[in-house]
N, C-alpha and C positions, 0 to 999 in steps of 0.2 A: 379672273385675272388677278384679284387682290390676295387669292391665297396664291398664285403662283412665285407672286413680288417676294410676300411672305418667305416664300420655303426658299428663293434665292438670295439669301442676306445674308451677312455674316458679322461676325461679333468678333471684337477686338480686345484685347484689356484697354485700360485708361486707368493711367495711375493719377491717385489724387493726394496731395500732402494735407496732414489734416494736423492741425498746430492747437495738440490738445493734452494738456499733462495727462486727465483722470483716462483717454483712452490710449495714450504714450505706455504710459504705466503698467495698463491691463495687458496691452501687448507683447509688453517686455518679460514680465512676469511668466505670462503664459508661455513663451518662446523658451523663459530657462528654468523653465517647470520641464518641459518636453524634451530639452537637452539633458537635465539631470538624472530623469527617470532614464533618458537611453542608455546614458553612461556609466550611472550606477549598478541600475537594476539589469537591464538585459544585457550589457556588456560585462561589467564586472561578477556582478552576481550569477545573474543565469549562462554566462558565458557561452552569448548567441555568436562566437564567431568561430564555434564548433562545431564538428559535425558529430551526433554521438549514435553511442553504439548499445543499445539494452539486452541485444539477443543475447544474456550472457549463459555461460555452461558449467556445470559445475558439477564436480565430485564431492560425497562427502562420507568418509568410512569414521565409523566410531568402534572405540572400546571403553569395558564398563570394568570397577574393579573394585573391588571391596567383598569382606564376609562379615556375614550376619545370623543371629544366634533365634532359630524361631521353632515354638514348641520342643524346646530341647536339641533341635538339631541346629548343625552349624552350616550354613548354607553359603555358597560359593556364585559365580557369576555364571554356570552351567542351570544353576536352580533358579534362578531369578530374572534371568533376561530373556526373552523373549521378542522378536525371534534372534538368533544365535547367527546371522550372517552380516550384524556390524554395519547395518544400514543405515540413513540418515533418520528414519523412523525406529522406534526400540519402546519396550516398555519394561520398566523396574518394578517385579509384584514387591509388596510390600504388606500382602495381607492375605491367607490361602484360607479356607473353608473346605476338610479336605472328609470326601464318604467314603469310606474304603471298604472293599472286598463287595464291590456291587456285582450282581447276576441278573441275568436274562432268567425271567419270571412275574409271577403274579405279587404282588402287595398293597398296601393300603397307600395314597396318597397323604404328605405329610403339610400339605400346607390347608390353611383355615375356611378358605370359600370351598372345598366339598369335605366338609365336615356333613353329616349325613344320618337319618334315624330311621329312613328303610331304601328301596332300591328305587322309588318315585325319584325321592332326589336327588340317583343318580343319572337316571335316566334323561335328563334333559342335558347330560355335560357331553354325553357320548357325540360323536363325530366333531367336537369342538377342539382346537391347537388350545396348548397351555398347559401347566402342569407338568408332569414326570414323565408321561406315558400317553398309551391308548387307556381311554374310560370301557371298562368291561360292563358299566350300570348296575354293576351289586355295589350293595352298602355293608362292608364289612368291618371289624374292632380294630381299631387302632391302637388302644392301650386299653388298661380297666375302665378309664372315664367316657371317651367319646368314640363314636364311629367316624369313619370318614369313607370316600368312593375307592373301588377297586380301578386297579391299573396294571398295563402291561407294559414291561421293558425294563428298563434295568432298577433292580430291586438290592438296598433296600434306598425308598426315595430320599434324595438328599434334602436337606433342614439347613438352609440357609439364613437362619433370623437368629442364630446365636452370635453372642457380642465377644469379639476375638481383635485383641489388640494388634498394631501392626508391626511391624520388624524395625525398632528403633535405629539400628544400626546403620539402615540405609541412608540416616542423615548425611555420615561421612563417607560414603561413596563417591569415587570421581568418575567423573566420563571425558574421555580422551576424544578430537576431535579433529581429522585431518579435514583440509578441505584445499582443493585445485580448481582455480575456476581461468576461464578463457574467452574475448571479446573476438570472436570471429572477424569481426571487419578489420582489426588491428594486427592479428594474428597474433596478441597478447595472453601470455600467461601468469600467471602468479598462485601462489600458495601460501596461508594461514603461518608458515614455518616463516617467520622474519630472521635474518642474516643473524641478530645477534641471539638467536635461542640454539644452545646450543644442549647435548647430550644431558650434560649435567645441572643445566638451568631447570630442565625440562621433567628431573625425577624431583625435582626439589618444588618446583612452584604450583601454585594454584592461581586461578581467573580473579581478578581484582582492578576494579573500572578504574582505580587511579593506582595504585601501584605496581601491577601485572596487569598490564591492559591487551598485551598481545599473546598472555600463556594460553595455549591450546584445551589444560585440564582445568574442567572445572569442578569443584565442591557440590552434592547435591544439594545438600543445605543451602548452599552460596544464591545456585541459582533459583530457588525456590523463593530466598529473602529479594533476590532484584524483581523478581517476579511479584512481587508483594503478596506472597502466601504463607500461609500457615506449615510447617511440615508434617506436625502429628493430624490436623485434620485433612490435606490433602492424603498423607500414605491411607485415613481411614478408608473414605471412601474412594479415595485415584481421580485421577484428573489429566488433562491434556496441556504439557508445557509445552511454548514453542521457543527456541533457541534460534535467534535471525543473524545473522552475518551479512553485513551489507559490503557494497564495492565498490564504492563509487571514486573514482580516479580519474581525475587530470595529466592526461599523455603527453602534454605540453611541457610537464615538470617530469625529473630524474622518476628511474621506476622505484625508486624505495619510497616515494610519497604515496606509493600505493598502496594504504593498509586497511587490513579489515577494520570492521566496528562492531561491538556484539552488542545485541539486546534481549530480554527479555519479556516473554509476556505468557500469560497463561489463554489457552486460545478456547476453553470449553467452558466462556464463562457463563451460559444457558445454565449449563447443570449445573452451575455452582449455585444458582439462584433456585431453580426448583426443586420439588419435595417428591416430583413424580420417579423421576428416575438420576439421581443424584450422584454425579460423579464417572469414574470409569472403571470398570469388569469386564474379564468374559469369563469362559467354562473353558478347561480342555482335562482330560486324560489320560491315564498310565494305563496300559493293555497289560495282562498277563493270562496264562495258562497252567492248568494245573496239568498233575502227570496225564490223568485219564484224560486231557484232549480237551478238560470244560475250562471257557477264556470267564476272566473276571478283571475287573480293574476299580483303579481310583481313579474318584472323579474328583476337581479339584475349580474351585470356583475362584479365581486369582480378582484382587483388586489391588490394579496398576496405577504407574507414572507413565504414560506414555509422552515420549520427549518429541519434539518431527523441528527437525534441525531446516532452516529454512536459507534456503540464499540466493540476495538479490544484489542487483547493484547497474551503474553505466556507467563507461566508459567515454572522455571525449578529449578530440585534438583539433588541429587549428586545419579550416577551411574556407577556398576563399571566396566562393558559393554563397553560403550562410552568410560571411562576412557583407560581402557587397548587398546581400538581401538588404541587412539589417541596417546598413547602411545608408541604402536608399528610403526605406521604412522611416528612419529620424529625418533625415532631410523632408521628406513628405509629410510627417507629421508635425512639424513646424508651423506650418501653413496652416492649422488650429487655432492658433494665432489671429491671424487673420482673419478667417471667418466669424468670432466671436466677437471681434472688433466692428466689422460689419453689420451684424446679428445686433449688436448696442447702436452702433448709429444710426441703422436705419429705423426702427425701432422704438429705443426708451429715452433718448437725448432729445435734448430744446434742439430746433432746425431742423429735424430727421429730413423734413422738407427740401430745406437748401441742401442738404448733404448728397438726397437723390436726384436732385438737378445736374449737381456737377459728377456726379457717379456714372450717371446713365444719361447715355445725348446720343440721337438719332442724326443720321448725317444721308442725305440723297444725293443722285448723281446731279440731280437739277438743282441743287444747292450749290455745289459743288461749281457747274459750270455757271452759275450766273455769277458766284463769288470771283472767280477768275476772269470773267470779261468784263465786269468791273475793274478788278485790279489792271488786266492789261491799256484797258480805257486811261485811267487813271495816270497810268505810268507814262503814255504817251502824248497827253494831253500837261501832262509836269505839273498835275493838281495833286498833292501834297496833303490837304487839309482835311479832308473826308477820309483818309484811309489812315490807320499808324498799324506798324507791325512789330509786337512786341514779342523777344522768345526769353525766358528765364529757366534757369537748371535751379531744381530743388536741391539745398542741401541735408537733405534725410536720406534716401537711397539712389539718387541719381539719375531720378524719373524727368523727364521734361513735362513741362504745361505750357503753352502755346496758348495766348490770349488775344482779344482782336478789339 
């Protein structure tokens, strides 16, 4: 029966006025702590009374432009860019290693681990990748001084460890950069092309963070310096830059506060740091045929810039969803407040004691009615002296206390 008592009881609030500066204080403090974080930080700043939008979409076509003067040839934006459809990804060689007039046949391997002084050791390379070729396991001359392993495929093997400077020219190369992006939820558009760039702004200018902040072309040089790189050491061995265009817009304001932001960063800083495979390359080449039907070509070992133009951004406008959220959120977290106040008095204050007496008071029905036939005893009997009934209103928040 005493758990049943129990689990039928209920619980009221009871305000209690507590006429105390040092927990007045902590109170008040606390309450416009939580008001000013609301109203700075998630209203003003993170502008919670938005709904926003990140799924954003975006096009990005590029062009590259500039000529540059390498082993005597004079090379154009057909010879150096790669690949040639003007994508948001692109790589500027800047450095070729080129073997020409190579055949399908037998020859010596040219690199230093199957250097070789009979066919034992070649014998243990055969069925292994790496190298120029298939290993045939003869140890054949490579020049008058050493042997090295035979191999099959395209002959003669290429010598990648000669020291070939890069195509200086590519410093002043520009890369041209449209870009259209769209927040679906908004059905907002925009593009990189701001109102006042016009035809003839646009053959004249270059990217520059404070005085062309919104030109499209930018300087290879230029962007290599935001990037905080080297140019002659990146063209040596190539490397991966990333070009960011961010988008972040407030719909609530006219659409020309909607501009891009560019940054710069180089995003392959692994291989900048190691010694194993340092930087960026690949291999491709030129096919040809002679009369009689036999194909031959060059083979060309490019070390590029590869650029990968990156873009992100959100978009937000006014909702009134969010808004009520965030609304109720502040009112609610006021009450912080309060509990910490509690949390001190119950707790680490002189009296915690007396504090929890008048905090917490348990009240029965058989209290209750013997209080009352008293009172009506009392009231009809015109005795006066045994009973006083006092009621006072707090002036702090408007709470009643009720004394006997």
């Amino acid at each position: 029966m005493n758990c049943v008592k129990d689990f039928f009881t209920y619980e009221t609030t009871k305000s209690v006025v507590v006429k105390s500066w040092t927990i007045g204080i902590i109170n008040r403090v606390v309450q416009l702590l939580i008001i000013t974080y609301f109203i700075g930080w998630v209203f003003l700043h993170e502008k919670a009374y938005q709904v926003r939008d990140t799924a954003i979409e975006s096009s990005v076509m590029t062009k590259v432009k500039g000529f540059g003067v390498y082993n005597t040839k004079v090379m154009d934006v057909a010879d150096y860019v790669t690949p040639t459809q003007g994508a948001s990804v692109f790589c500027i060689i800047t450095k070729l290693i080129t073997t020409e007039n190579q055949m399908q046949g037998l020859c010596p391997e040219s690199e230093v681990k199957y250097r070789c002084h009979s066919d034992v050791d070649c014998r243990k390379h055969m069925g292994q990748s790496g190298g120029n070729g298939i290993k045939t396991g003869r140890c054949v001359s490579y020049n008058s001084t050493f042997k090295t392993c035979e191999m099959k495929g395209w002959c003669p093997a290429e010598v990648d460890s000669i020291h070939i400077d890069p195509m200086m020219e590519a410093e002043n190369f520009t890369i041209f950069i449209k870009n259209s992006i769209r927040f679906p939820m908004f059905n907002f558009t925009k593009g990189n092309f701001l109102p006042n760039i016009t035809k003839t702004y646009i053959k004249t200018c270059n990217f520059h963070p404070v005085e062309h902040r919104y030109c499209p072309i930018f300087r290879l040089g230029d962007v290599l310096k935001f990037a905080h790189q080297d140019f002659y050491a990146l063209a040596s061995q190539g490397g991966v830059i990333g070009i960011k265009i961010g988008w972040v817009c407030d719909l609530d304001k006219s659409e020309e506060h909607c501009i891009p932001s560019y940054s710069f960063t180089r995003l392959d800083s692994m291989s900048e740091k190691t010694s194993v495979s340092p930087g960026y390359n690949f291999r491709y080449a030129k096919y040809y045929k002679m009369e009689n039907g036999t194909e031959y070509r060059t083979l060309l070992k490019a070390y590029a810039i590869r650029f990968d133009v990156l873009v992100y951004g959100n978009a937000g406008k006014f909702n009134m969803i969010p808004t009520l959220i965030n609304i109720v959120a502040a009112f609610t977290s006021v009450g912080v407040g309060t509990v910490l106040c509690d949390i001190i008095l119950l707790n680490f204050l002189k009296g915690a004691e007396q504090y929890k007496a008048k905090k917490f008071e348990e009240v029965s029905e058989h209290q209750i009615r013997s209080t009352m036939s008293n009172s009506n005893d009392l009231y009809k009997s015109n005795q006066t002296l045994s009973f006083k009934y006092d009621e006072k209103q707090s002036t702090d928040s408007g709470a009643f206390s009720i004394g006997l």
